[in-house]
PDB file of N, CA, C and O in Angstrom:
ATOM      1  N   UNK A   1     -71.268-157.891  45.075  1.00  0.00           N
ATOM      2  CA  UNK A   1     -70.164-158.139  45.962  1.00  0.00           C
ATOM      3  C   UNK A   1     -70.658-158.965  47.150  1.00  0.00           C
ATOM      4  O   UNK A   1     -71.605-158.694  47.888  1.00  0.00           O
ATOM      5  N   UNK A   2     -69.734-160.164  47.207  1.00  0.00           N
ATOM      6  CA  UNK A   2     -70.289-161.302  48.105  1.00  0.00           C
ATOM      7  C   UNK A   2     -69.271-160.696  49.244  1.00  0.00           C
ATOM      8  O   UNK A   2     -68.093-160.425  49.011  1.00  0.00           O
ATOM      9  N   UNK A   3     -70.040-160.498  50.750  1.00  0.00           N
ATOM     10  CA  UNK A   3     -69.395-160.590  51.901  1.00  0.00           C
ATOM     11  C   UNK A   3     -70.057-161.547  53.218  1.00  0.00           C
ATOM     12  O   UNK A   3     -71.165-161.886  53.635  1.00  0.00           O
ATOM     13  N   UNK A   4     -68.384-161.762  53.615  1.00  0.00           N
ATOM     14  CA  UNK A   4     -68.860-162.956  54.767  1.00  0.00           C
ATOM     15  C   UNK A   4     -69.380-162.002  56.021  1.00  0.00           C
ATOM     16  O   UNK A   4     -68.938-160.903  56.358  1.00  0.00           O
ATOM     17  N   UNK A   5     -70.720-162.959  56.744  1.00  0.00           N
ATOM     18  CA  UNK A   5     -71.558-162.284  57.551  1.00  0.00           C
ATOM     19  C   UNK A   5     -71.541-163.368  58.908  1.00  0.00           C
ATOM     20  O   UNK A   5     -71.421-164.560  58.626  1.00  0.00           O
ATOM     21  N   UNK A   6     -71.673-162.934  60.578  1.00  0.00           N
ATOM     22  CA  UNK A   6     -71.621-163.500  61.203  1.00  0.00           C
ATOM     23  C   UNK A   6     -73.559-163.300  61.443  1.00  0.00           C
ATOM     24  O   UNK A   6     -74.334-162.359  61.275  1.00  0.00           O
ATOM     25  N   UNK A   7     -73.654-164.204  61.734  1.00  0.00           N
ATOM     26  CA  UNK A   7     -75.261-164.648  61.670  1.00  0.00           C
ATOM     27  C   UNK A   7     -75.667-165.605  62.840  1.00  0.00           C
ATOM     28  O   UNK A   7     -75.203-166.745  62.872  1.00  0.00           O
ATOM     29  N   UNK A   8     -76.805-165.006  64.111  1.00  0.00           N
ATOM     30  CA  UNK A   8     -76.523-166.139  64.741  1.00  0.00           C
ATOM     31  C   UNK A   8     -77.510-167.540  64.782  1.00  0.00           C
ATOM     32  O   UNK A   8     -78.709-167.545  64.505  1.00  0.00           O
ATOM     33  N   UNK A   9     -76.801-168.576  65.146  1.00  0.00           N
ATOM     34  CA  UNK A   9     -77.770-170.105  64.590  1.00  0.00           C
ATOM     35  C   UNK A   9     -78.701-169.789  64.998  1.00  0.00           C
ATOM     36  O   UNK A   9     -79.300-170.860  65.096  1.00  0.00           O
ATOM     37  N   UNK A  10     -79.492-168.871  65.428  1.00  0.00           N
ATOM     38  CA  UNK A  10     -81.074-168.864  65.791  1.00  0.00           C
ATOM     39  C   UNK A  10     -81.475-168.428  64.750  1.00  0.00           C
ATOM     40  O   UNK A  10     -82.532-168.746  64.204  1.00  0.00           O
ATOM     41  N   UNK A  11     -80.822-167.795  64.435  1.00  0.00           N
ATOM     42  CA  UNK A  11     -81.801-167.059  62.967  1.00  0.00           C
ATOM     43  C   UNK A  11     -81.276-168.050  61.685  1.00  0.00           C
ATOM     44  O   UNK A  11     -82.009-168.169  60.704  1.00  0.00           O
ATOM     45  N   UNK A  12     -80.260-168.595  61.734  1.00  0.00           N
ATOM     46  CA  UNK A  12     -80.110-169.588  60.851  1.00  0.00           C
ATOM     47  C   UNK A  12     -81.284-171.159  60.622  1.00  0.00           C
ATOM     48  O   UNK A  12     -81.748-171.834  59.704  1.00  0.00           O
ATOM     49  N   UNK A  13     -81.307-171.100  62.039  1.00  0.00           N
ATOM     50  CA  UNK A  13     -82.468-172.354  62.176  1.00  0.00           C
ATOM     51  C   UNK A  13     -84.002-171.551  61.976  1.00  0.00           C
ATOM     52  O   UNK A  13     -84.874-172.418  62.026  1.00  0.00           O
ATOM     53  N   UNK A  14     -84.513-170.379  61.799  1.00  0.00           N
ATOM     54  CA  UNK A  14     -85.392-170.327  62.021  1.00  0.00           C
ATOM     55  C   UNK A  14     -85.719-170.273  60.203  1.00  0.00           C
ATOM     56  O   UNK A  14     -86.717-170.550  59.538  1.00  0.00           O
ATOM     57  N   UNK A  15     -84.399-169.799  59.862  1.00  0.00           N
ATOM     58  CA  UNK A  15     -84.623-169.571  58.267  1.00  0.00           C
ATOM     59  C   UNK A  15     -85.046-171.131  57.382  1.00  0.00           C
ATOM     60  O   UNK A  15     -86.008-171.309  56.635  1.00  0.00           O
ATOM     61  N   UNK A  16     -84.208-171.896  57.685  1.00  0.00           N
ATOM     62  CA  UNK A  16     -83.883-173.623  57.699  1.00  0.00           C
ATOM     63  C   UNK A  16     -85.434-173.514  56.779  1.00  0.00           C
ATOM     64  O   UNK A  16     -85.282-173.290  55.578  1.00  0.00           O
ATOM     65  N   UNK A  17     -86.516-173.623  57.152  1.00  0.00           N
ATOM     66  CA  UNK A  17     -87.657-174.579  56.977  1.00  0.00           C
ATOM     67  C   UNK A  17     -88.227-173.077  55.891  1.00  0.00           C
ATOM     68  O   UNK A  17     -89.087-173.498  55.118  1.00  0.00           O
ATOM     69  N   UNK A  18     -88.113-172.404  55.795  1.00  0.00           N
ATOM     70  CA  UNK A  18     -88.772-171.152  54.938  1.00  0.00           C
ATOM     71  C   UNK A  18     -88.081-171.382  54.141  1.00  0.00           C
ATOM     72  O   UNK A  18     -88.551-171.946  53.153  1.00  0.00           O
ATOM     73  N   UNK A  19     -86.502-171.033  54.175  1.00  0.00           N
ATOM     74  CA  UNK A  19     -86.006-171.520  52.782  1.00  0.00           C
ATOM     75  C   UNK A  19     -86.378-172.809  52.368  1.00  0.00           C
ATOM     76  O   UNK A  19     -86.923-172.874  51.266  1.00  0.00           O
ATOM     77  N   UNK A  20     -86.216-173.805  52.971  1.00  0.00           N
ATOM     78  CA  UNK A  20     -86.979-175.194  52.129  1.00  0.00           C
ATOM     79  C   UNK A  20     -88.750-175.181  51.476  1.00  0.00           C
ATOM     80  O   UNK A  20     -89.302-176.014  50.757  1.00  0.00           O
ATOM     81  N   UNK A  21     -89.172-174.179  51.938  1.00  0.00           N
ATOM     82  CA  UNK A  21     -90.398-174.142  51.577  1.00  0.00           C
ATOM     83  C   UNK A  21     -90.210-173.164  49.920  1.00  0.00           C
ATOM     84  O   UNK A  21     -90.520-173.326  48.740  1.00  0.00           O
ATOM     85  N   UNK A  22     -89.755-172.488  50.477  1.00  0.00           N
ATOM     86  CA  UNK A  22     -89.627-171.678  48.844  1.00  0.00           C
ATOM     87  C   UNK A  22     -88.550-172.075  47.934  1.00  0.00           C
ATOM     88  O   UNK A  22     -87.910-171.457  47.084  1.00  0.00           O
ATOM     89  N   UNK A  23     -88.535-173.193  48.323  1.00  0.00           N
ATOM     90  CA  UNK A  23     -87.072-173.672  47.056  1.00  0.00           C
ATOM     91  C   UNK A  23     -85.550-172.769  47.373  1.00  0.00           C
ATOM     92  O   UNK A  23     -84.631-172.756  46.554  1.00  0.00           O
ATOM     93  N   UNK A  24     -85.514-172.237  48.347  1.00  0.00           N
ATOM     94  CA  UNK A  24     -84.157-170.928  48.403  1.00  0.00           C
ATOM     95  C   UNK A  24     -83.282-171.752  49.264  1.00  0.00           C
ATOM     96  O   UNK A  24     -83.702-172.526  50.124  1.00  0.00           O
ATOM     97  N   UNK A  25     -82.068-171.545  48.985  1.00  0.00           N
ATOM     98  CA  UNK A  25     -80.951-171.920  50.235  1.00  0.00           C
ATOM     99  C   UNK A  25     -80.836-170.961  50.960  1.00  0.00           C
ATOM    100  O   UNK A  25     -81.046-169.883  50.403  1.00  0.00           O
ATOM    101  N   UNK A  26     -80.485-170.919  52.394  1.00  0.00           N
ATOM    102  CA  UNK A  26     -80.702-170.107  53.439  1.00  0.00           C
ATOM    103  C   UNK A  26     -80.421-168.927  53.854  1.00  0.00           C
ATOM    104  O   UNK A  26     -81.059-168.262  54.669  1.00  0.00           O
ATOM    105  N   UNK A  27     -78.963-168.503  53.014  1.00  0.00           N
ATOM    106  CA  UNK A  27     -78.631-167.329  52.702  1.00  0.00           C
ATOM    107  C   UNK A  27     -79.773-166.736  51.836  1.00  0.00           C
ATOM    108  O   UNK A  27     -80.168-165.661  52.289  1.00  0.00           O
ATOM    109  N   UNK A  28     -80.503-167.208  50.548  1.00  0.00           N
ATOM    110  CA  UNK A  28     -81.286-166.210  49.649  1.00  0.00           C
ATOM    111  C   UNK A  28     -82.517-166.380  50.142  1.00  0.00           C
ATOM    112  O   UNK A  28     -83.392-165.748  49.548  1.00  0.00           O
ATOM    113  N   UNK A  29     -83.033-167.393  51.529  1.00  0.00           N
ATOM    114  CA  UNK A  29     -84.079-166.983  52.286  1.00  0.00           C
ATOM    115  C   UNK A  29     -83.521-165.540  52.694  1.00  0.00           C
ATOM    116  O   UNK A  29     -83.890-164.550  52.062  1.00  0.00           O
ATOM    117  N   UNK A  30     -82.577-165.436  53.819  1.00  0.00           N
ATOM    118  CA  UNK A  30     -82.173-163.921  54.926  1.00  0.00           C
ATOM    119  C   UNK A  30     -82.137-162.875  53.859  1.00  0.00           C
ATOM    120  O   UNK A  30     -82.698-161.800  54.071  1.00  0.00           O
ATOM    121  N   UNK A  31     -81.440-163.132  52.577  1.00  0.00           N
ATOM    122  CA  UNK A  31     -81.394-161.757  51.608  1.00  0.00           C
ATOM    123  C   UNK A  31     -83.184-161.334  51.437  1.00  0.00           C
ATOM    124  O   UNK A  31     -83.803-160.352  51.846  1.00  0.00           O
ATOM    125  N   UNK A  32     -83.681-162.669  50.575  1.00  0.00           N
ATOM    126  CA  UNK A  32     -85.153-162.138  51.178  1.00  0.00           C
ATOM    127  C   UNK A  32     -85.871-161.463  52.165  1.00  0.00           C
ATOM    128  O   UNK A  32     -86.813-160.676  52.069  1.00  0.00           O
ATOM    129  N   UNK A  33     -85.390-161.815  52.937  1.00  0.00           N
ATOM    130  CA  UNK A  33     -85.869-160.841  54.323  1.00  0.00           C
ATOM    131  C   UNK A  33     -85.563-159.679  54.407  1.00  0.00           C
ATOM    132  O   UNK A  33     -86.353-158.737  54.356  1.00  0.00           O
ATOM    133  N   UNK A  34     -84.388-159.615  54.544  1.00  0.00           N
ATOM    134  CA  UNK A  34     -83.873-158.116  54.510  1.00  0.00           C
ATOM    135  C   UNK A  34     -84.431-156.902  52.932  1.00  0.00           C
ATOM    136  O   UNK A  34     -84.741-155.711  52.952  1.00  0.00           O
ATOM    137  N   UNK A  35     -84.362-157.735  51.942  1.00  0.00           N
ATOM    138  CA  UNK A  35     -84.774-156.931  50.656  1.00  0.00           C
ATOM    139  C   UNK A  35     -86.207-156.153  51.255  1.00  0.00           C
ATOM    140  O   UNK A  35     -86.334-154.929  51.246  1.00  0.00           O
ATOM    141  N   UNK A  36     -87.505-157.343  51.901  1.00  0.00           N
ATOM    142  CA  UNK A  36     -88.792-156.961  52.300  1.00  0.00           C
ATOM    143  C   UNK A  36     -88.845-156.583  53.275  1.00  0.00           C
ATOM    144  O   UNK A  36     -89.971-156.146  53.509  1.00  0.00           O
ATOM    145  N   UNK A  37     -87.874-156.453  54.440  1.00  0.00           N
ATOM    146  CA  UNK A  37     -87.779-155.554  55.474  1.00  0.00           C
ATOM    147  C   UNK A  37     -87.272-153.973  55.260  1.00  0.00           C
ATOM    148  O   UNK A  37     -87.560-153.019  55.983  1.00  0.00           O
ATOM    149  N   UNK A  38     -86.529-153.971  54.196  1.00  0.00           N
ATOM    150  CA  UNK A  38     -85.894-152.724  53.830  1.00  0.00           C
ATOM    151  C   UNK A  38     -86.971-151.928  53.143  1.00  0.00           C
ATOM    152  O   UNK A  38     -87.219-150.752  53.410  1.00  0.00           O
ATOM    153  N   UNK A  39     -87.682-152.760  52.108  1.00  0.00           N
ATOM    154  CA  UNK A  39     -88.943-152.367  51.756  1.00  0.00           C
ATOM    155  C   UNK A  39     -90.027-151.731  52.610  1.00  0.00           C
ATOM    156  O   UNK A  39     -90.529-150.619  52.451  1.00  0.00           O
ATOM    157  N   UNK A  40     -90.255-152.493  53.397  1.00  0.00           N
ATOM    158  CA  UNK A  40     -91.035-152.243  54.631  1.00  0.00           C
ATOM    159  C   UNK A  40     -91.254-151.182  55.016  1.00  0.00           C
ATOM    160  O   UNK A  40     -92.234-150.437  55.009  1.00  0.00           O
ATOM    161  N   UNK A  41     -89.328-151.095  55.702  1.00  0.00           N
ATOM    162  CA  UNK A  41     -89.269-149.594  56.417  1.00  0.00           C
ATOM    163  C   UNK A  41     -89.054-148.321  55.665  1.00  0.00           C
ATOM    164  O   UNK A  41     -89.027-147.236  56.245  1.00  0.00           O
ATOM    165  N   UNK A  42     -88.872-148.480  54.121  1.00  0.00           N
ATOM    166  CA  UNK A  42     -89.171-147.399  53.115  1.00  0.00           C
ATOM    167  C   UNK A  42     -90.295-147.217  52.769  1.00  0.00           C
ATOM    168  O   UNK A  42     -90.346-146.258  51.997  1.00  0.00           O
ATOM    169  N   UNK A  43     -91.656-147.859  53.035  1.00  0.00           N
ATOM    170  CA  UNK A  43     -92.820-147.722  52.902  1.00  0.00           C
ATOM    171  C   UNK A  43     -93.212-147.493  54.040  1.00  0.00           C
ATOM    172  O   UNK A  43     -92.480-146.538  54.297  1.00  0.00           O
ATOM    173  N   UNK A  44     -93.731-147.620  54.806  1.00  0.00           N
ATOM    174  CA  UNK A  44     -94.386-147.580  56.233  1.00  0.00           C
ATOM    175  C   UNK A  44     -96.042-147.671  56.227  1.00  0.00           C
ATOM    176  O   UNK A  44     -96.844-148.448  56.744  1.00  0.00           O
ATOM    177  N   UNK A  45     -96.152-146.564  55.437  1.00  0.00           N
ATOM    178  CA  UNK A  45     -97.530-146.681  54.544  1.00  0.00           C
ATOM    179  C   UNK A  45     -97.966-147.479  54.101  1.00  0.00           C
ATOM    180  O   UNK A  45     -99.143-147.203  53.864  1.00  0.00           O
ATOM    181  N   UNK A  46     -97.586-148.926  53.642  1.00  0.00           N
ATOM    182  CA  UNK A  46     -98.659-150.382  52.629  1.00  0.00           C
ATOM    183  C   UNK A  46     -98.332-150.794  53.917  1.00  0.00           C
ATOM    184  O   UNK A  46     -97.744-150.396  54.923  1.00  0.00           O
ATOM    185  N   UNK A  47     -99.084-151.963  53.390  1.00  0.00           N
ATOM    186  CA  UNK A  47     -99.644-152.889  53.914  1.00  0.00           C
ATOM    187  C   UNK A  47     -98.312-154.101  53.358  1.00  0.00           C
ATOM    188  O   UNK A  47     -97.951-154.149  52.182  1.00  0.00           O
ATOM    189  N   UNK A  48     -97.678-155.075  54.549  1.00  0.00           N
ATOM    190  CA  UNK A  48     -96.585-155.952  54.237  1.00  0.00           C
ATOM    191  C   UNK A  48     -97.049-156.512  52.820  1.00  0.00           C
ATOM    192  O   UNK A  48     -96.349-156.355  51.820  1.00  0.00           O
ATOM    193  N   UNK A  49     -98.422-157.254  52.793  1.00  0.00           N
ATOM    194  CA  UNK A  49     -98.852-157.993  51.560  1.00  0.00           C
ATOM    195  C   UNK A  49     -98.550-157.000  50.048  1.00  0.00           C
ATOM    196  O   UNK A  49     -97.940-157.577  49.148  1.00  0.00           O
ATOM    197  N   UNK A  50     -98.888-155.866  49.870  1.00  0.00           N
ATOM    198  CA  UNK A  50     -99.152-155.097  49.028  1.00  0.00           C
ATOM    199  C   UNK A  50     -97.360-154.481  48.706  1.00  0.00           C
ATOM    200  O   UNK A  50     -97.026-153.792  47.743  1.00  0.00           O
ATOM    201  N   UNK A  51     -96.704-154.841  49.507  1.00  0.00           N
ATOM    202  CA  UNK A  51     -95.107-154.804  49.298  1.00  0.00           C
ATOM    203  C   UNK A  51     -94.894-156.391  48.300  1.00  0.00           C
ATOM    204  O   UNK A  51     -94.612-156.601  47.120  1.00  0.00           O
ATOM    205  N   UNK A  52     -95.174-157.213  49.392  1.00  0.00           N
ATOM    206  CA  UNK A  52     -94.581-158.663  49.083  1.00  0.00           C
ATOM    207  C   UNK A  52     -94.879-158.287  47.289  1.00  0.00           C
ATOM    208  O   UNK A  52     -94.001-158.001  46.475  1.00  0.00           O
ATOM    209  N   UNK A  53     -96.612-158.413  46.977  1.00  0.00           N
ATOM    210  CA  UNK A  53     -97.233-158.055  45.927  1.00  0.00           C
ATOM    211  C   UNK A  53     -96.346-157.418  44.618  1.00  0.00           C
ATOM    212  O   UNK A  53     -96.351-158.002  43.534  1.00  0.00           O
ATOM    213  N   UNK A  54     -95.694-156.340  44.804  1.00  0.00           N
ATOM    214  CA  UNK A  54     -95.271-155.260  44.384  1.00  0.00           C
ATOM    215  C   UNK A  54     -93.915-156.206  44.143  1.00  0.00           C
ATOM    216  O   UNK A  54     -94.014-156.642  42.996  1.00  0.00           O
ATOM    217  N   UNK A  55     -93.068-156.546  44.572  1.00  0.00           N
ATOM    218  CA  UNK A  55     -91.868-157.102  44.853  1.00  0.00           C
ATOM    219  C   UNK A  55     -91.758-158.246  43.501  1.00  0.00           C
ATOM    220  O   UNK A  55     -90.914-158.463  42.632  1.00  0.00           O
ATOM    221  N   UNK A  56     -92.772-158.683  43.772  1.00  0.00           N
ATOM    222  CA  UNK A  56     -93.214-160.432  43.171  1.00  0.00           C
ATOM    223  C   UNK A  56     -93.701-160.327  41.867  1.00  0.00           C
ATOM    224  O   UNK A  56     -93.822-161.261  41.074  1.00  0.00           O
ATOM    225  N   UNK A  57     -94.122-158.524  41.575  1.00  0.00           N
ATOM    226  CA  UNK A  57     -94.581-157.831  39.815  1.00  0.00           C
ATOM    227  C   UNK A  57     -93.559-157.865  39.047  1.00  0.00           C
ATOM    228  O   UNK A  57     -93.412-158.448  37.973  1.00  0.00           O
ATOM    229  N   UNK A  58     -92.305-156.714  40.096  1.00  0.00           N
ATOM    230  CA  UNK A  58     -91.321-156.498  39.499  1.00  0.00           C
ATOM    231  C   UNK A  58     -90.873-157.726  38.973  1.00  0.00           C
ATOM    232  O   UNK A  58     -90.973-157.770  37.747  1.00  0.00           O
ATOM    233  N   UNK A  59     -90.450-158.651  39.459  1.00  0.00           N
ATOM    234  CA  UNK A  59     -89.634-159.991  38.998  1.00  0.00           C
ATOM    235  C   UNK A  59     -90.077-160.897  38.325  1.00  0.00           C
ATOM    236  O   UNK A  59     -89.364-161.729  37.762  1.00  0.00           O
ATOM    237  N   UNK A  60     -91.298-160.870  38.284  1.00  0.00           N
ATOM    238  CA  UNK A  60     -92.486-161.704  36.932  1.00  0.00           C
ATOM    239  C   UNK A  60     -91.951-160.455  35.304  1.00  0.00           C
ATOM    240  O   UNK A  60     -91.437-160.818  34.246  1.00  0.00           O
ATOM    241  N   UNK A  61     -92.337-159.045  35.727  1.00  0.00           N
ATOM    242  CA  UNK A  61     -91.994-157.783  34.599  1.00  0.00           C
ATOM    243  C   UNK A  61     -90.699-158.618  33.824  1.00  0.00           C
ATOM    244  O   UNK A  61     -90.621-159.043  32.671  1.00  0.00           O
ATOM    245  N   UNK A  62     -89.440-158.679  35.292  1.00  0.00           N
ATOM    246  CA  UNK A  62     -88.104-158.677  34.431  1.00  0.00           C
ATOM    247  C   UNK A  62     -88.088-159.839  34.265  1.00  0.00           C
ATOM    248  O   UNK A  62     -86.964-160.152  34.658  1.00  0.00           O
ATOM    249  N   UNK A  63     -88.735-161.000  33.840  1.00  0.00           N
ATOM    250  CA  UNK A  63     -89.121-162.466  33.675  1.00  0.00           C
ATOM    251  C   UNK A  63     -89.990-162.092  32.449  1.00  0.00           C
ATOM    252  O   UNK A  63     -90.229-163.137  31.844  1.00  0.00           O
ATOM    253  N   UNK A  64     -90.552-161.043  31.845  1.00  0.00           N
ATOM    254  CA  UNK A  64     -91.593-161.202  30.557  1.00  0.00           C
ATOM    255  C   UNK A  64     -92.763-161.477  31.080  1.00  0.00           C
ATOM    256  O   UNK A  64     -93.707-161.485  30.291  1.00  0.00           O
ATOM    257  N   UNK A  65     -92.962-161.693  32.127  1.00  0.00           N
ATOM    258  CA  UNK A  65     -94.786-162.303  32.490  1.00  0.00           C
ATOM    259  C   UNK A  65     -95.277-161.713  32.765  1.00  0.00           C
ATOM    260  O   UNK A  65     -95.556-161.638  33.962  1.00  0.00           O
ATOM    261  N   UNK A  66     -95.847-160.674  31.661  1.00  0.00           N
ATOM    262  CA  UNK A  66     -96.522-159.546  32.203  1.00  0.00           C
ATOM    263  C   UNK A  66     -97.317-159.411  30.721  1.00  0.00           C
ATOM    264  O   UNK A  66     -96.852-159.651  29.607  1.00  0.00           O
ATOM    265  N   UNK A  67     -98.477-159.013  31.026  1.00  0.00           N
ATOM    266  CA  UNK A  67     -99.614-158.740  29.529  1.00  0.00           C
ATOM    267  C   UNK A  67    -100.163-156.912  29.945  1.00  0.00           C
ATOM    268  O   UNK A  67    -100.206-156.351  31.040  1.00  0.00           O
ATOM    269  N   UNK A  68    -100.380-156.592  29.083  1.00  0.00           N
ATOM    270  CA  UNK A  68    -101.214-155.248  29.168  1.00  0.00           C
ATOM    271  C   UNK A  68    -102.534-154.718  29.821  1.00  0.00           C
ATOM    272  O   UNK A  68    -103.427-154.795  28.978  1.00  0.00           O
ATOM    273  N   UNK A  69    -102.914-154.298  30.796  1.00  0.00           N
ATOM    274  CA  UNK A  69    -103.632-154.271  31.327  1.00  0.00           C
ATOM    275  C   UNK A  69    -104.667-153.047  30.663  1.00  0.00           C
ATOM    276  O   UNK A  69    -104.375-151.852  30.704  1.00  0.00           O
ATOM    277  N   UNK A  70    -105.858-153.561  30.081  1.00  0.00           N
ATOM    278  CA  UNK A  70    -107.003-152.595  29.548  1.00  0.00           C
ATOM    279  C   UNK A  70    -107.966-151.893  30.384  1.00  0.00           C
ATOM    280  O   UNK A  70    -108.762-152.658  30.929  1.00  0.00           O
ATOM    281  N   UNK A  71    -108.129-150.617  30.650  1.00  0.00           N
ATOM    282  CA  UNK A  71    -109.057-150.295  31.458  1.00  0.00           C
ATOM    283  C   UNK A  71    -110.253-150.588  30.949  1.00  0.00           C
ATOM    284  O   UNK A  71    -110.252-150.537  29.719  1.00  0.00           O
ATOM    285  N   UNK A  72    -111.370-150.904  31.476  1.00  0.00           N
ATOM    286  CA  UNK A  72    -112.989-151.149  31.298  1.00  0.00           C
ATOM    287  C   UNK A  72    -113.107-152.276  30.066  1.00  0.00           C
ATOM    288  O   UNK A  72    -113.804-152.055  29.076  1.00  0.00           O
ATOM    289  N   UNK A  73    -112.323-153.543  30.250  1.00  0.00           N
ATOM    290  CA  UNK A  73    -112.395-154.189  29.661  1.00  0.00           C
ATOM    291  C   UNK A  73    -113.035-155.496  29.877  1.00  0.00           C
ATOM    292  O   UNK A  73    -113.074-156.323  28.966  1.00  0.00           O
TER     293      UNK A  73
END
């Protein structure tokens, strides 16, 4: 469910150049944010990287890019 959001141009401009860096338009930069901020504050415990990490498994998993990992191999 798509809803309209008032957002202010500061945070719109600051998004501007992050979304162009990751290929995202500027709205699915801020959803990004918020997904790994929400993350964040449900973890408290990791470390931001070891979220991002975790985040970036799942969506490779539901993408197939994932092989079996062997212990002592």
């Amino acid at each position: 469910m798509a809803i309209a959001l008032k957002l202010s141009d500061e945070l719109i401009e600051i998004a501007k150049p992050h979304a162009a860096a990751k290929h995202r338009s500027v709205p699915k930069q801020i959803e990004h944010w918020a997904r790994l901020g929400k993350a964040v504050e449900d973890n408290p415990e990791l470390p931001v990287q070891f979220i991002k990490d975790t985040l970036l498994a799942v969506e490779e998993a539901k993408a197939g890019q994932f092989s079996e990992y062997h212990f002592g191999a």
